[in-house]
MMTF fields as JSON, N, C-alpha, C and O atoms, coordinates in Angstrom:
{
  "mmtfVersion": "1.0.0",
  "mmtfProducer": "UNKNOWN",
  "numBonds": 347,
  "numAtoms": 348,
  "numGroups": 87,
  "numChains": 1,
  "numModels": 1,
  "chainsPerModel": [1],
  "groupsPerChain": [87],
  "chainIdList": ["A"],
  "bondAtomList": [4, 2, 8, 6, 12, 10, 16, 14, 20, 18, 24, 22, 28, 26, 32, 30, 36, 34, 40, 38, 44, 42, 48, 46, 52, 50, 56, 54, 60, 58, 64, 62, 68, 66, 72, 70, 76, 74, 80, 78, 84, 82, 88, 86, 92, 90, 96, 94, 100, 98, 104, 102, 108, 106, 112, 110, 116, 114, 120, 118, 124, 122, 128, 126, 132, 130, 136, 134, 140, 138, 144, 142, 148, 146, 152, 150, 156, 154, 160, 158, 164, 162, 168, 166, 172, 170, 176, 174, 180, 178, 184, 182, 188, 186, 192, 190, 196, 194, 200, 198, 204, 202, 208, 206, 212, 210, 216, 214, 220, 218, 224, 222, 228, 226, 232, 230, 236, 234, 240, 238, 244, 242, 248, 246, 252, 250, 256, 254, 260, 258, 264, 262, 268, 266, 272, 270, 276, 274, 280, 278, 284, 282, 288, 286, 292, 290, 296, 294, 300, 298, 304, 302, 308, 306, 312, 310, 316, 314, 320, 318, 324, 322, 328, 326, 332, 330, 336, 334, 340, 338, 344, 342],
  "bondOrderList": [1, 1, 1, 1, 1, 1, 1, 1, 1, 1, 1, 1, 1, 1, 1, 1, 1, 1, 1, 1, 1, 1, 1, 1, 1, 1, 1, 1, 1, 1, 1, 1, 1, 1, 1, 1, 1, 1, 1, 1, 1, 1, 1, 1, 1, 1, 1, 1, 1, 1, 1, 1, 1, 1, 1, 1, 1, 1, 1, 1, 1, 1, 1, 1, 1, 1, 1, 1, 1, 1, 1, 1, 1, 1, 1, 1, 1, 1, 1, 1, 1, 1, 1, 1, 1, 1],
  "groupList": [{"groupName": "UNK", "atomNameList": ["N", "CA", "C", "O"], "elementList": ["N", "C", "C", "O"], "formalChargeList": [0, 0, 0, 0], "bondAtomList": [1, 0, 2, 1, 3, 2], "bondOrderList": [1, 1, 2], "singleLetterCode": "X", "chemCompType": "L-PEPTIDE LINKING"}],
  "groupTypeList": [0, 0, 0, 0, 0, 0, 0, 0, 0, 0, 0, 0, 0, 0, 0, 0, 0, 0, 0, 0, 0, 0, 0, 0, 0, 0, 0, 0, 0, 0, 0, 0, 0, 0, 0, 0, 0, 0, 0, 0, 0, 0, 0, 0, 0, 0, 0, 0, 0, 0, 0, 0, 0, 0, 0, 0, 0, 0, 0, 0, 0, 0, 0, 0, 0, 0, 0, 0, 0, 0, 0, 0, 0, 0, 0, 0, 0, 0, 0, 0, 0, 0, 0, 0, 0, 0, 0],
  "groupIdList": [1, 2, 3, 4, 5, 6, 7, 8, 9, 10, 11, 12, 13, 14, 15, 16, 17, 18, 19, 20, 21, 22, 23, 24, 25, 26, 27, 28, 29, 30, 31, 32, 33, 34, 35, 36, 37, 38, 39, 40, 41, 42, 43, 44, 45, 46, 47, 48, 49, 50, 51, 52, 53, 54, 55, 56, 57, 58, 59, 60, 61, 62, 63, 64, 65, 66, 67, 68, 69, 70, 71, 72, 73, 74, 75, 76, 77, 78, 79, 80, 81, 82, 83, 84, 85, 86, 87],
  "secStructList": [7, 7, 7, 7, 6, 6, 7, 7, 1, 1, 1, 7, 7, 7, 1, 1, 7, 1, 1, 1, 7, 7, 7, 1, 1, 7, 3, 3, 3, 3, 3, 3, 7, 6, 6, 1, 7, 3, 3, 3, 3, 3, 3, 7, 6, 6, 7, 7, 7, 7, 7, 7, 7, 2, 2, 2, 2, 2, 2, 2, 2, 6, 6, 2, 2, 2, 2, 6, 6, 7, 7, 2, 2, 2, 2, 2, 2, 2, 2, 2, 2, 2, 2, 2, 2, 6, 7],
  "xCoordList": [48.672, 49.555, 48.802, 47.657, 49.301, 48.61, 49.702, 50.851, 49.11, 49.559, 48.387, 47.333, 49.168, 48.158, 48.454, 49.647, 47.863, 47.965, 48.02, 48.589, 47.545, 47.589, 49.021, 49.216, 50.036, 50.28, 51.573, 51.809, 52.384, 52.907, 54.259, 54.861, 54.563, 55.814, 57.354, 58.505, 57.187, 58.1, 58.238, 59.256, 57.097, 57.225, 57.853, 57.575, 58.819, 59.235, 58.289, 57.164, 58.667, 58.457, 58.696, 59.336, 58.36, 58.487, 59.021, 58.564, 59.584, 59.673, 58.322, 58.142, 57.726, 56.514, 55.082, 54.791, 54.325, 52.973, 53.344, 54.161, 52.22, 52.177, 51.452, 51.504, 50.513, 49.324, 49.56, 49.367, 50.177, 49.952, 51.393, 51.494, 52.364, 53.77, 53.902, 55.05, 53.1, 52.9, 54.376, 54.664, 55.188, 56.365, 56.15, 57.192, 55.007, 54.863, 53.552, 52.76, 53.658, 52.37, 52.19, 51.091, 53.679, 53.355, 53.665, 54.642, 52.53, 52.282, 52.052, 51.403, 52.879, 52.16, 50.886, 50.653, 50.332, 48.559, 48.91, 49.84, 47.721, 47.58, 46.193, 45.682, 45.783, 44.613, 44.435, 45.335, 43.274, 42.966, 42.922, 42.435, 43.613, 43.428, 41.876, 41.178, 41.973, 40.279, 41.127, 40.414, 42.367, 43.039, 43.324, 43.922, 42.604, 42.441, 44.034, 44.176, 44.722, 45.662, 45.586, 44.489, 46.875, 46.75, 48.069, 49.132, 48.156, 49.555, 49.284, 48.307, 50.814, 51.094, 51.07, 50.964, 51.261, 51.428, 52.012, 51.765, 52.918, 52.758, 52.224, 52.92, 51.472, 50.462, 50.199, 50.478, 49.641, 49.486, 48.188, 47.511, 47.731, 46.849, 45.807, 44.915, 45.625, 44.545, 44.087, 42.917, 45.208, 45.175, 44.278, 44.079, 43.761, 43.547, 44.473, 45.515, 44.3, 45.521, 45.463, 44.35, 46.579, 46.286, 45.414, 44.935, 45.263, 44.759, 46.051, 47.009, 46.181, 46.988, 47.133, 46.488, 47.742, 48.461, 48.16, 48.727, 47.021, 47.46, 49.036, 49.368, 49.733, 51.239, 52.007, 53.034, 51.31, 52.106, 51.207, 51.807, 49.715, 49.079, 50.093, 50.629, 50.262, 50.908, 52.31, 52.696, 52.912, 54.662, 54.229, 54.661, 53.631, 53.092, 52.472, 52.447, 52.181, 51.518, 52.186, 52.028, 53.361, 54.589, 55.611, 56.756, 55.481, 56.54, 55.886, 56.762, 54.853, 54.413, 54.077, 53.872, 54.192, 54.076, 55.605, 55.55, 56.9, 57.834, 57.846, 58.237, 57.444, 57.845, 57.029, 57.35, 56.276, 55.301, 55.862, 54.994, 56.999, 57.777, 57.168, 57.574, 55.831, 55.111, 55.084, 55.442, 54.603, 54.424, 52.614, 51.721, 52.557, 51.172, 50.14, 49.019, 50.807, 49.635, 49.43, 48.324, 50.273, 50.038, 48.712, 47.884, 49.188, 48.119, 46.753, 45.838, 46.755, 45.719, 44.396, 43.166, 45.549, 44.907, 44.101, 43.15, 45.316, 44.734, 43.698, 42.664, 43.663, 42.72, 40.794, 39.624, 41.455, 40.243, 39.52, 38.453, 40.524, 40.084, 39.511, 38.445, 39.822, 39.63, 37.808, 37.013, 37.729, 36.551, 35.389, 34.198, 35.863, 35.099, 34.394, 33.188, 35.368, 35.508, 34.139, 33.436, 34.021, 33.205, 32.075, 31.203, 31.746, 30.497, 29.463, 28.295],
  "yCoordList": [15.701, 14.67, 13.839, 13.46, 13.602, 12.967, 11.688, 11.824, 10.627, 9.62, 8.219, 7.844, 7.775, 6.277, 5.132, 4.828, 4.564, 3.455, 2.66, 1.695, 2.433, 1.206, 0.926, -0.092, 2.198, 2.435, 1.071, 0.916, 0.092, -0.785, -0.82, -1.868, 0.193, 0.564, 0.472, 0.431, 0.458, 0.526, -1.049, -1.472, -1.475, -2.894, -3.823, -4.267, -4.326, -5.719, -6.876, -7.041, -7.516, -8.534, -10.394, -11.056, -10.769, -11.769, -13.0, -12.924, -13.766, -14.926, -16.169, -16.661, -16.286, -16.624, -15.99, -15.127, -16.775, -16.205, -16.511, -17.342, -15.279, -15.952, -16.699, -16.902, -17.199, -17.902, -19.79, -20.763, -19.549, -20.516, -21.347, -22.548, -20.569, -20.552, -20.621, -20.893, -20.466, -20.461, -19.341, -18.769, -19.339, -18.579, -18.017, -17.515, -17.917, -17.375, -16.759, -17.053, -15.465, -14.68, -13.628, -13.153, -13.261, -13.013, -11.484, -11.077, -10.322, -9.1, -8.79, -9.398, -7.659, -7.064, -6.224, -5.036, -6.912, -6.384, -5.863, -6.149, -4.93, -4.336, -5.359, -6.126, -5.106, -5.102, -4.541, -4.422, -4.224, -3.624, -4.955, -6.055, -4.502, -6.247, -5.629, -4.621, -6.837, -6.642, -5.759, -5.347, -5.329, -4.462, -2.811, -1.814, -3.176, -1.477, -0.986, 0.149, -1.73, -1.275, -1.307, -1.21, -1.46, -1.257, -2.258, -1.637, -3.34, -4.271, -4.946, -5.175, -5.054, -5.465, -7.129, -7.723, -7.868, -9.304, -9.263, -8.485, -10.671, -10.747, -12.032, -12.985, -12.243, -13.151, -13.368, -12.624, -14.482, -14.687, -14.293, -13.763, -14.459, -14.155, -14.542, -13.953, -15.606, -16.505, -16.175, -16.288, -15.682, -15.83, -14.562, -13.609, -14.436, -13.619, -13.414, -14.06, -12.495, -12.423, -13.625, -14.111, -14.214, -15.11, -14.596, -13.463, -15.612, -15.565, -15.4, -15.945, -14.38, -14.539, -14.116, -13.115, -14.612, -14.335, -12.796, -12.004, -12.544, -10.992, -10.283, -9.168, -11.416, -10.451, -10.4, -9.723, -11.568, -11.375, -9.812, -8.779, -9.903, -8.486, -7.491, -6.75, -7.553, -6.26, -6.037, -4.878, -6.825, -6.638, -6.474, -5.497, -7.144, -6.641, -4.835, -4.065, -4.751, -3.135, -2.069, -0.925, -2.955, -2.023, -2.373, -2.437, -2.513, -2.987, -2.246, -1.568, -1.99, -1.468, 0.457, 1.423, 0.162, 1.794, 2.177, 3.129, 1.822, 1.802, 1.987, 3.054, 1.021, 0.778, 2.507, 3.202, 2.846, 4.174, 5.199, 6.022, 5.346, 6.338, 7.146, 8.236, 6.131, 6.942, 6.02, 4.864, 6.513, 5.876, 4.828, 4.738, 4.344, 3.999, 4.871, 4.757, 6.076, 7.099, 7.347, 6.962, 7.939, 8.656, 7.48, 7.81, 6.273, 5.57, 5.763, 6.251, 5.275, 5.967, 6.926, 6.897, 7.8, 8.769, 9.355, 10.001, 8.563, 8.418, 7.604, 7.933, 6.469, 5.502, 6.183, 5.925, 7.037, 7.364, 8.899, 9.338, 9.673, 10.661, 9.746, 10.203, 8.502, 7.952, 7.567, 7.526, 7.326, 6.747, 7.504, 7.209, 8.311, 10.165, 10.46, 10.705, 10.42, 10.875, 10.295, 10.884, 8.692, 7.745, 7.932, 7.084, 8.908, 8.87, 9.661, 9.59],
  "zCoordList": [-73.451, -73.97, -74.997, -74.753, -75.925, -76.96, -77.308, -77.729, -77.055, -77.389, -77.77, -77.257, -78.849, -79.131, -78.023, -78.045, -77.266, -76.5, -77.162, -76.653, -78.633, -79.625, -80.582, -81.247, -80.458, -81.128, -80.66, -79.462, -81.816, -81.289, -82.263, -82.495, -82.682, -84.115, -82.66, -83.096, -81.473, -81.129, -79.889, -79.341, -79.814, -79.555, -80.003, -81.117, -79.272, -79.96, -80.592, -80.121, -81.451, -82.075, -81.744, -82.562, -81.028, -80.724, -81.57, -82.711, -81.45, -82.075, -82.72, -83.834, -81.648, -81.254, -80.8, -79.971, -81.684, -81.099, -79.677, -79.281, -78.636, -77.648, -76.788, -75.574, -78.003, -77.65, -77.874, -77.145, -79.578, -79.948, -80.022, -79.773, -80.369, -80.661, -81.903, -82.253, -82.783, -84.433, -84.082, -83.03, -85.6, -85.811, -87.169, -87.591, -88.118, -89.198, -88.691, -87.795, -89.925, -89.967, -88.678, -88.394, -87.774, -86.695, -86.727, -87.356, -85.804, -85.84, -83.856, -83.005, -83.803, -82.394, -81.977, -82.201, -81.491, -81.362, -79.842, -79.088, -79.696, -78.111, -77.839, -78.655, -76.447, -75.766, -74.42, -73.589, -74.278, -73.012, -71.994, -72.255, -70.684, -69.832, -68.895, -68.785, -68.454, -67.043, -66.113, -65.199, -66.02, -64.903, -65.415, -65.008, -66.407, -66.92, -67.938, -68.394, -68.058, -68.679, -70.098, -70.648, -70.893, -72.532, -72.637, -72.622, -72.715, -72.792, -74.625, -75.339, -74.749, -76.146, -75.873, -74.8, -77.771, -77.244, -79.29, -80.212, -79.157, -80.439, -80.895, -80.544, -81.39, -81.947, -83.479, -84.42, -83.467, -85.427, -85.754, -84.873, -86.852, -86.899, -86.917, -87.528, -86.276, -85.821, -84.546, -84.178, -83.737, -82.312, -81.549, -82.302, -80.28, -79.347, -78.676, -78.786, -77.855, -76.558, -75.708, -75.507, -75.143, -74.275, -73.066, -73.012, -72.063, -70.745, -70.288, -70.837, -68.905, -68.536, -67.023, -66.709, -66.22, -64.504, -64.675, -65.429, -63.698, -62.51, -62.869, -63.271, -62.539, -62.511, -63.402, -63.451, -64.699, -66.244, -66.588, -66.887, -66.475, -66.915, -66.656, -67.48, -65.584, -64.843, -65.426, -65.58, -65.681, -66.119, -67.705, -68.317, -68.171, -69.923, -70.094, -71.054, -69.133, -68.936, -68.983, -69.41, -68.2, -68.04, -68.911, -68.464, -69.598, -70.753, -71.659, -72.198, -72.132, -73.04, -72.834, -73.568, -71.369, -71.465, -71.838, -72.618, -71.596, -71.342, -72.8, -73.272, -73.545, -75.529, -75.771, -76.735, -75.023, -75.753, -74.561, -74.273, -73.855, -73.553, -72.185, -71.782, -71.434, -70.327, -69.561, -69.791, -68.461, -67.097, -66.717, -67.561, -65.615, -65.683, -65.669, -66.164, -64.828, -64.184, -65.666, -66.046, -66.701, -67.659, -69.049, -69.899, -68.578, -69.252, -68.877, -69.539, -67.632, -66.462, -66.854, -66.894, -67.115, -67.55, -69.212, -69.653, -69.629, -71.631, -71.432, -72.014, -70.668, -70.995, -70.236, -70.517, -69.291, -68.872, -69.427, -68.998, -70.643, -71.582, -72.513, -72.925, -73.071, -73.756, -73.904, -74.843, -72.373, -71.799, -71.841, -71.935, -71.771, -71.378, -72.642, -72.692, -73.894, -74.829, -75.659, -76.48, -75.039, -76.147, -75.094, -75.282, -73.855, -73.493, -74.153, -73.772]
}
């Protein structure tokens, strides 16, 4: 299976950063969380990903596998070819 985890052409667009609430200049970035996943955010361009709740990580994780058409296991698993790959 070949898929980009970064890839964010099918992510929504937010209104708001979701860091800052800035409403100009705003783009959807990925990041990897400390829970091993690949979750989207839309942010300006000043911003990082926010900090965020255990259980916002988790529902952002899944929202974004959902925007890239797979499941967690299947991230799971990209993320840990991924891992492999850069040893």
């Amino acid at each position: 299976m070949r898929v980009n985890l970064d890839d964010t052409t099918t992510c929504p667009l937010a209104q708001r950063c979701a860091r800052c609430g800035q409403t100009t200049g705003l783009g959807v970035r990925t990041a990897i969380s400390d829970m091993g996943g690949v979750l989207c955010s839309t942010l300006c361009r000043a911003c990082d990903p926010p900090a965020l709740h255990p259980v916002e990580v988790a529902l952002r994780t899944l929202a974004h596998c959902t925007h890239l058409g797979i499941d967690t296991d299947q991230m799971s698993a990209l993320l840990h070819q991924e891992r492999e790959a850069q040893q």
